[in-house]
C-alpha positions in Angstrom: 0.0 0.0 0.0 1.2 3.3 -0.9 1.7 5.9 1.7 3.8 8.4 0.5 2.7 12.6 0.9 3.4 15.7 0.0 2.9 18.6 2.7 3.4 22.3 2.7 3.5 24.7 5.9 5.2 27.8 7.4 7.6 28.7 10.6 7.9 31.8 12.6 5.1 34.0 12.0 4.8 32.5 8.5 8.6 34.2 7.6 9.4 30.9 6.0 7.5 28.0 3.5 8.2 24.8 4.2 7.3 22.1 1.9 8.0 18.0 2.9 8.3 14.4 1.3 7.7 11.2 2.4 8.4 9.3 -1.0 9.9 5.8 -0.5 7.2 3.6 -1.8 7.1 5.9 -5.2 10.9 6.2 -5.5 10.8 2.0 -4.6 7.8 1.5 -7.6 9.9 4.0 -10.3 13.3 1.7 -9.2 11.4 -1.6 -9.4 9.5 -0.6 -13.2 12.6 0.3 -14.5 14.9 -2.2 -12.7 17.6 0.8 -11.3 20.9 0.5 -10.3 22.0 1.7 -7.1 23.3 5.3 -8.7 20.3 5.3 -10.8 17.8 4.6 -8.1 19.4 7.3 -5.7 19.2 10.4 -8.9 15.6 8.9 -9.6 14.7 9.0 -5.7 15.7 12.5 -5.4 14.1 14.0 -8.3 11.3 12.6 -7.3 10.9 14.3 -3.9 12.1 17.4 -5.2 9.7 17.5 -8.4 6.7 16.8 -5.9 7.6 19.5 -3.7 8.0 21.4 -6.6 4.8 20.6 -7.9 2.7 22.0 -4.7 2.7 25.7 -6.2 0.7 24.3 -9.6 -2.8 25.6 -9.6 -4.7 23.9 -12.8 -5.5 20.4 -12.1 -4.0 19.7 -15.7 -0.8 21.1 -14.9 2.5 19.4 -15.2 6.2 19.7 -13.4 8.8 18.5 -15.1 12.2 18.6 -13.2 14.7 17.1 -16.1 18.8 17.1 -15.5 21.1 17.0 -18.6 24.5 15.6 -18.1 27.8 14.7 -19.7 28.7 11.5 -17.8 27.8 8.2 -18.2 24.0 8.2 -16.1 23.4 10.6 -19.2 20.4 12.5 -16.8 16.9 12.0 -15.9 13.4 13.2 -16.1 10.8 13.2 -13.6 6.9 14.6 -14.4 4.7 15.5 -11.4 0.8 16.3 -12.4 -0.7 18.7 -9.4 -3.0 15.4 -8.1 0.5 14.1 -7.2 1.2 11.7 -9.9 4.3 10.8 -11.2 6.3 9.4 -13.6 10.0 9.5 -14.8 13.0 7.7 -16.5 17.0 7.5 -16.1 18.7 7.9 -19.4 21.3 5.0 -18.5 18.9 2.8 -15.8 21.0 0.1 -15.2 24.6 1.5 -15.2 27.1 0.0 -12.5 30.7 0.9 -11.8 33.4 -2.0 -10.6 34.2 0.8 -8.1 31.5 0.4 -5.5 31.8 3.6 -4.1 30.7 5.4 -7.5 27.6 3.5 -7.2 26.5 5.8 -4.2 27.8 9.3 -6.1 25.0 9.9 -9.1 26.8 13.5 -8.8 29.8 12.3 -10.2 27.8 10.0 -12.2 26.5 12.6 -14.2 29.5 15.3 -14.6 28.9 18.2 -16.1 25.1 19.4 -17.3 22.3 21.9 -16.4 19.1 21.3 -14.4 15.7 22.5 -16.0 12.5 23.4 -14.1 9.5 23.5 -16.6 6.2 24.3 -15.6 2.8 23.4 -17.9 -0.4 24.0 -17.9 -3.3 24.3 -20.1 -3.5 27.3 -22.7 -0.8 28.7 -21.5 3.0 29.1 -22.6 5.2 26.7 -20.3 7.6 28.4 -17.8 11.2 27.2 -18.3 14.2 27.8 -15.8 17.6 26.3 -16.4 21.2 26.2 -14.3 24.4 24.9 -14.3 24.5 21.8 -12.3 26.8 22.6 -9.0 27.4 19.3 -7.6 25.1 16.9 -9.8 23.2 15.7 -6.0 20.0 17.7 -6.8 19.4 19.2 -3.2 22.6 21.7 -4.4 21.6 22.3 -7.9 18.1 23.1 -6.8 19.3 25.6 -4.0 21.3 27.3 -6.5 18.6 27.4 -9.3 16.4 29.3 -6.5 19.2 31.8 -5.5 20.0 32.9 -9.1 16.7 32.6 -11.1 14.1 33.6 -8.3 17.0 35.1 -5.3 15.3 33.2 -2.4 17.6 31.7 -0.3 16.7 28.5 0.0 17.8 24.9 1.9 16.8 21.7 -0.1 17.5 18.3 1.9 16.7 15.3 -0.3 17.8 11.9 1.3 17.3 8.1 0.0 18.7 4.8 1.7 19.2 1.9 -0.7 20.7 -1.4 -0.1 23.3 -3.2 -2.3 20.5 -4.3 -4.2 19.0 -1.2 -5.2 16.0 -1.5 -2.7 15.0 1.8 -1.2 14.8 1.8 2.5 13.5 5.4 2.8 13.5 8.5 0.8 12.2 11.5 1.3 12.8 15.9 2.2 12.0 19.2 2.6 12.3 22.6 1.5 12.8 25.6 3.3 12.5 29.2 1.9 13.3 32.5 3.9 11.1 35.4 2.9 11.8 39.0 2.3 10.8 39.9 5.6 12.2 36.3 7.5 14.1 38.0 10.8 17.7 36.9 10.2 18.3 36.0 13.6 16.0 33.1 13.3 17.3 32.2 10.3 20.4 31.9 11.8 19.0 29.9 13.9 17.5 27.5 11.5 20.9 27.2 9.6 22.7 25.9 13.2 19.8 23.8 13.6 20.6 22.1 10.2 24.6 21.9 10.6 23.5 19.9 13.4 20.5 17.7 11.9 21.6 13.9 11.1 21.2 12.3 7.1 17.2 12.6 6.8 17.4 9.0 4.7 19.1 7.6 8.2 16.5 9.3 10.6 13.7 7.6 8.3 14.9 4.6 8.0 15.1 4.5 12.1 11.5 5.4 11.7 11.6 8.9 12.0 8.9 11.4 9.8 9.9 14.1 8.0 7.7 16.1 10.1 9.4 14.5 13.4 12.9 15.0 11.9 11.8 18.9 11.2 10.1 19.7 14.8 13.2 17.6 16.7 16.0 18.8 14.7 16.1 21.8 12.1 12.5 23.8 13.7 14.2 22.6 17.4 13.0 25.9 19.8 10.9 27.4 16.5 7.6 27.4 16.2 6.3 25.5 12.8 2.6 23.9 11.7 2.0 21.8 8.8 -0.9 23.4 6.7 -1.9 21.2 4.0 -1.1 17.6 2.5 -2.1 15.2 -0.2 -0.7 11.4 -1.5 2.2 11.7 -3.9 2.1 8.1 -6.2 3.8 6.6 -9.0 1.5 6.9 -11.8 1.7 6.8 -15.7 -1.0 8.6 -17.8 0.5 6.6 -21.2 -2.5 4.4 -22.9 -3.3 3.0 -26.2 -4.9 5.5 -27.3 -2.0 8.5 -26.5 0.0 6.3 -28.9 -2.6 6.1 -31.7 -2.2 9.6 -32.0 1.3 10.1 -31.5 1.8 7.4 -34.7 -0.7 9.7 -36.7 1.5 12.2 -36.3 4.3 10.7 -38.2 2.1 11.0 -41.3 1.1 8.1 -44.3 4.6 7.5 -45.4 6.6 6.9 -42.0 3.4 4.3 -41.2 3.9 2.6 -44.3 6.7 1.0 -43.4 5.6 -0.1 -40.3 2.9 -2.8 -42.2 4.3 -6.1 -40.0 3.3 -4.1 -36.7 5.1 -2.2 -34.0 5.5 -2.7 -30.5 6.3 0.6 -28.7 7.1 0.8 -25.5 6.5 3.9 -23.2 9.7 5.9 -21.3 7.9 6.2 -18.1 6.4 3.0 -17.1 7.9 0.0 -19.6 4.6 -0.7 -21.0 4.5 -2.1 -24.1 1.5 -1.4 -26.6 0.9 -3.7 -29.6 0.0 -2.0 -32.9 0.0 -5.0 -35.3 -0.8 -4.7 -39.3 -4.3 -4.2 -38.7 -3.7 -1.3 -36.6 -1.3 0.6 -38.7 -3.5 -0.2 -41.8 -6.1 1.8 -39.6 -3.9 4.1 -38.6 -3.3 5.3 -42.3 -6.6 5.2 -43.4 -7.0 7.9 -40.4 -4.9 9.7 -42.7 -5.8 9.2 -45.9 -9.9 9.8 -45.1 -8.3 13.3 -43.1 -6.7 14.2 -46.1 -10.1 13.6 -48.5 -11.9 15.9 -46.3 -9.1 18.9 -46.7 -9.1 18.4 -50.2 -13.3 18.3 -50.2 -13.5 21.3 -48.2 -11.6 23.6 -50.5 
């Protein structure tokens, strides 16, 4: 049974947002689905908790997040889609890469090498919002703390942990984000940033049973007065069908289906699903095409 969340709040007289992620069942799904390697399972497991967090702010039920990373390395990068119900869905470029070196198994950072990170934001009749930076370290939390500082200047603290074993299984996963507003009084925020120096690995306080919102009211909001305002389930959860590739094969027009007679079997980024379109449905497919182009021609 899933029970991972997403929750938002404030601290101090509402001087700072707070947004949290409990995500180990969803980073566990994405890892089993695509069959991760250790380094791919711990970039997937962070981009997850920090595209769901992300994904609070969207206001159109049809909006999307998409948190992608672009690297030169050999994990290539990732992409991770959060809808605003909480749904979502990503792939690693290189899923089951391995190094003999064990310790470069646990360092998707290095993994990656040099790239950007990209925030895009979608929604409905509207031109998407794109925000890009260089990657600092490659181990998200950074990157995203630095995208903040230099695209929006907020400072902001990102923790993203996830706990797998040798295998690859998650043991926990999850975060938070912290954001200081214009009119946050520094000497709490001072405060906050001792509280964090001293604040254990969040994956290790989880996996010892901890919540994130036990590990922020024991540790980083210790002597601060915080509340949690709002939450809501945060899943693994494709939105690919049958019919999404029907129309994503009409749009490779009568002469790209042509050759495709004997049948296709596409199989979808996000999930591994694989969708059979045999002769009879390409034959279809084009005479989608050909009755379309009929009417153009009859309308004229």
């Amino acid at each position: 049974m899933n029970r991972d969340y997403i929750f938002r709040g404030t601290a101090h007289n509402d001087n700072f947002r707070i947004f949290g992620v409990s995500s180990t069942d969803t980073a566990q799904k994405a890892r089993d689905l695509h069959d991760l390697s250790p380094v791919a399972t711990l970039l997937m497991g962070r981009m997850i908790s920090a595209a769901a967090m992300l994904s609070w702010d969207l206001k159109n039920p049809a909006a999307e997040l998409t948190l992608r990373v672009d690297g030169s390395g050999k994990l290539g990068g990732a992409v991770v889609i959060c809808c605003a119900d909480g749904a979502v869905r990503g792939y690693v470029k290189e899923p089951q890469l391995w190094f003999e070196d064990k310790d470069a198994n646990l360092l998707p950072g290095k993994a990656l090498g040099k790239g950007t990170l990209s925030i895009i934001r979608s929604e409905p009749e509207t031109a998407p919002y794109m925000g890009t930076c260089e990657l600092v370290s490659g181990e998200i939390a950074e990157d995203l703390a630095y995208f903040y500082l230099q695209s929006e200047q907020i400072p902001t603290v990102v923790n993203l942990g996830i706990l797998v074993d040798q295998t690859a299984k998650v043991r926990a996963s999850g975060g938070f984000i912290i954001q200081q507003l214009p009119f946050a009084d520094a000497a709490t925020a001072a405060e906050i940033s001792a509280n964090l120096l001293a604040t254990p690995n969040v994956s290790d306080l989880m996996d010892m049973g901890l919540s994130i919102e036990e590990i922020l009211a024991r540790f980083v909001f210790k002597g601060i007065t915080w509340q949690k305002n709002e939450e809501h389930s945060l899943t693994y959860r494709c939105n690919c069908s049958f019919e999404r590739f029907s129309n994503a094969l009409l749009l490779l027009g009568k002469a790209e289906l042509s050759t495709m007679t004997k049948g296709i079997k596409p199989i979808c980024h996000y999930c591994n699903t694989e969708y059979k379109f045999g002769s009879d449905e390409i034959k279809s497919l084009i005479e989608q095409l050909t009755n379309t182009d009929k009417g153009k021609v009859n309308n004229k």
